[in-house]
C-alpha positions in Angstrom: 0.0 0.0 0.0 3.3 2.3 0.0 2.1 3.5 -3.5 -1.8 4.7 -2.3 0.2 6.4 0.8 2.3 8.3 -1.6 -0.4 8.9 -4.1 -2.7 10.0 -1.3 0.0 12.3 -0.2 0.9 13.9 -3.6 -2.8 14.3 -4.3 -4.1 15.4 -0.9 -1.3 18.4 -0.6 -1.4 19.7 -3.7 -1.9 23.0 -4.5 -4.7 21.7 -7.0 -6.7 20.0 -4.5 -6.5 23.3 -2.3 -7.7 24.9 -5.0 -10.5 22.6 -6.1 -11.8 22.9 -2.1 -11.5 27.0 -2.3 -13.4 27.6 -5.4 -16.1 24.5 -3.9 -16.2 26.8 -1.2 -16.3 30.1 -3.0 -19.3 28.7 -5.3 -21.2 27.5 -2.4 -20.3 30.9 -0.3 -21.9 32.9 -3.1 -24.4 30.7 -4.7 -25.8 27.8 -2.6 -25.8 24.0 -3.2 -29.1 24.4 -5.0 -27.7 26.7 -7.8 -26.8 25.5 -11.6 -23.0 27.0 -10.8 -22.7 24.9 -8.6 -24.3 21.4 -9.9 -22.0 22.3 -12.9 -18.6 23.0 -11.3 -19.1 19.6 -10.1 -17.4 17.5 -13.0 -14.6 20.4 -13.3 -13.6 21.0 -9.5 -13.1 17.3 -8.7 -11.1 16.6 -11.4 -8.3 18.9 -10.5 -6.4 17.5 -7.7 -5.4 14.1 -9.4 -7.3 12.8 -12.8 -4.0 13.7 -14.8 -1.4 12.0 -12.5 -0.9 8.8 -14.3 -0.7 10.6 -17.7 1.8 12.9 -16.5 4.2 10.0 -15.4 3.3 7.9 -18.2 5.1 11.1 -20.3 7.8 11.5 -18.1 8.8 8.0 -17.8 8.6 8.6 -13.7 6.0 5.5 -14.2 9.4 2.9 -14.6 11.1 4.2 -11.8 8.2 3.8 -9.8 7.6 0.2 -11.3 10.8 -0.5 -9.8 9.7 0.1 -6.6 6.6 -1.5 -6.4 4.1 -4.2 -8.0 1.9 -3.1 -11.0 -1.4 -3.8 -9.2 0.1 -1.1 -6.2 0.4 1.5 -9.1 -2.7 1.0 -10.7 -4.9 0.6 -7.1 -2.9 3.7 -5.8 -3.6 5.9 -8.8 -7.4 5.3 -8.9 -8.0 5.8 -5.2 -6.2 9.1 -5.5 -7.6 9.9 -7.5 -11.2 8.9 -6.5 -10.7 10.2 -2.8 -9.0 13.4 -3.7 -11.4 14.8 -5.7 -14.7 13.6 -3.4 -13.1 14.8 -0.5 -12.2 18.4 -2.3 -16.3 18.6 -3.0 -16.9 17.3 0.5 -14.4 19.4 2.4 -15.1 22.7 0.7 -19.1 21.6 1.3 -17.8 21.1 5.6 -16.3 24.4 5.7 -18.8 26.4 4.3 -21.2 24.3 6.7 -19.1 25.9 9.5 -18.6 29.5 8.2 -22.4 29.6 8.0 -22.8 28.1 11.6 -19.7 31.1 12.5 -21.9 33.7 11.1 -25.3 32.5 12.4 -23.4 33.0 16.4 -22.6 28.9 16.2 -26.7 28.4 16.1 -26.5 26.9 12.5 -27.5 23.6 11.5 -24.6 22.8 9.2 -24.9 22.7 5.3 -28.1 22.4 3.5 -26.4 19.4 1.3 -25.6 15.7 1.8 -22.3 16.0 2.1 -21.9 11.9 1.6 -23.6 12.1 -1.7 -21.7 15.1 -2.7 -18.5 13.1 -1.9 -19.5 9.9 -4.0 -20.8 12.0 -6.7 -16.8 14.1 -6.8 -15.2 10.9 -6.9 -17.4 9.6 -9.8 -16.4 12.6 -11.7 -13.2 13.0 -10.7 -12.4 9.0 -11.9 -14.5 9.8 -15.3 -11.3 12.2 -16.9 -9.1 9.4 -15.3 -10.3 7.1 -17.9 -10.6 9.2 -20.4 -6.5 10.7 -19.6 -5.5 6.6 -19.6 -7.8 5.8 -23.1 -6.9 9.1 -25.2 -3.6 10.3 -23.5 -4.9 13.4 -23.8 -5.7 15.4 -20.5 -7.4 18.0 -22.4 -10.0 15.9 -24.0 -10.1 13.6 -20.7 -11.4 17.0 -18.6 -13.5 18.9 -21.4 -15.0 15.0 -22.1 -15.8 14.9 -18.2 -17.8 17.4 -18.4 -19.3 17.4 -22.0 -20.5 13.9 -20.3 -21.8 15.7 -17.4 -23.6 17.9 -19.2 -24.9 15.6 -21.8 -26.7 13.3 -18.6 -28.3 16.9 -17.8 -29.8 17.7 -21.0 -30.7 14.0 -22.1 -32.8 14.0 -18.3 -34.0 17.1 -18.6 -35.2 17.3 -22.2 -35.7 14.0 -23.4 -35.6 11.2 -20.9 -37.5 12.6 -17.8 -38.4 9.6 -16.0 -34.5 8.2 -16.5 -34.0 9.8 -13.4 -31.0 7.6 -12.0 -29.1 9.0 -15.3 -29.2 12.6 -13.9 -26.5 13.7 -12.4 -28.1 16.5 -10.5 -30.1 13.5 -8.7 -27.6 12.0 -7.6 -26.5 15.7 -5.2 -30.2 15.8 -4.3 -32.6 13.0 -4.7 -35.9 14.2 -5.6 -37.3 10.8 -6.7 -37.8 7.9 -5.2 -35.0 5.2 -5.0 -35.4 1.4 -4.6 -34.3 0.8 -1.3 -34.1 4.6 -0.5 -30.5 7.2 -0.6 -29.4 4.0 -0.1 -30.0 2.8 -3.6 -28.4 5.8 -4.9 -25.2 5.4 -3.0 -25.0 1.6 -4.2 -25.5 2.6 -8.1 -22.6 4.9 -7.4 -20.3 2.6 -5.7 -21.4 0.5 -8.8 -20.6 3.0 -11.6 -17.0 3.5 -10.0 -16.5 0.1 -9.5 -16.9 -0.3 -13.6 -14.6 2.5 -13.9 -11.9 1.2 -11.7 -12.0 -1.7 -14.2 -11.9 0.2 -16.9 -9.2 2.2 -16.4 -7.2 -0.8 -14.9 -7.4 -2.7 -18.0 -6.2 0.4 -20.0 -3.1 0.9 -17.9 -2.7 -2.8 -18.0 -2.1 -2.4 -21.9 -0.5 0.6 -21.9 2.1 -0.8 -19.2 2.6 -4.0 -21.1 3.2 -1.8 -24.5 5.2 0.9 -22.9 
């Protein structure tokens, strides 16, 4: 696990992820959980801290040295976690602190933040492991974070404007259930695990290849 502690570590102090939890805050400081800036910065904000990492070390050739030093599966497992947790917990965190700086101003009589924080989490690491894949399958980072959200924002209009009752496509759903869920939030939270689950294996086959051929 040597290679999730450092990949934790590189993501988690980054000046990205600091920055990806500052402008979460700032959005939710000047526009609320509820507004469209804010469903939308979603896909962008959790991708920062770490979607790009493997790509950047598959270019540099760091990705042999650190081969050396560990086991392939390591890599791989470290990279995707990283990635995952870093950019849920930059949504989640900047969502907490703006929970307390409106309990500060309310005289500590607040009742925290008017979002599920857990949801919010799941949903940044979703997004966040989405340009992953797409960095591994196009080595490209600029198509893997303008297709992360282009994605994003396809779900939107296809559930807004075409597919209404394909509610558990909508990303905006998945911050705020406003439908009913087979076996309640609790549904929601499994079909999340689920879809990152699928990309973990997506993106370790990919790097699989690319390892094998590079």
């Amino acid at each position: 696990m040597n290679s999730l502690e450092s990949d934790l570590r590189r993501a988690l102090l980054s000046g990205r992820f600091l920055l990806a939890v500052l402008a979460e805050l700032l959005v939710l400081w000047l526009q609320g959980p509820d507004s469209t800036l804010h469903k939308m910065c979603v896909p962008v904000l959790c991708a920062l801290p770490y979607a790009g990492a493997w790509l950047d070390e598959y270019k540099s050739g760091f990705v042999k040295l650190a081969l050396v030093r560990g086991s392939r599966r390591g890599y791989i497992l470290g990279k995707y976690l990283a990635c995952g947790l870093s950019g849920g917990g930059a949504e989640a965190l900047g969502a907490w602190l703006w929970g307390l700086l409106k309990s500060w101003q309310a005289g500590g009589e607040g009742q925290g933040t008017d979002c599920d924080i857990g949801l919010l989490f799941l949903s940044g690491v979703v997004w966040s492991c989405v340009p992953a894949v797409l960095a591994a399958l196009s080595n490209s980072k600029y198509l893997a974070y303008g297709g992360g959200f282009v994605l994003y924002y396809f779900l939107v209009i296809l559930a807004e404007r075409y597919w209404t009752g394909l509610y558990c496509l909508y990303p905006y759903e998945w911050l705020a259930p406003k439908h009913v869920w087979v076996m309640g939030s609790r549904g929601l939270v499994w079909m999340l695990l689920l879809v990152v689950l699928v990309l973990g294996m997506c993106y370790w086959l990919i790097l699989e290849r690319s390892l094998e051929n590079g």
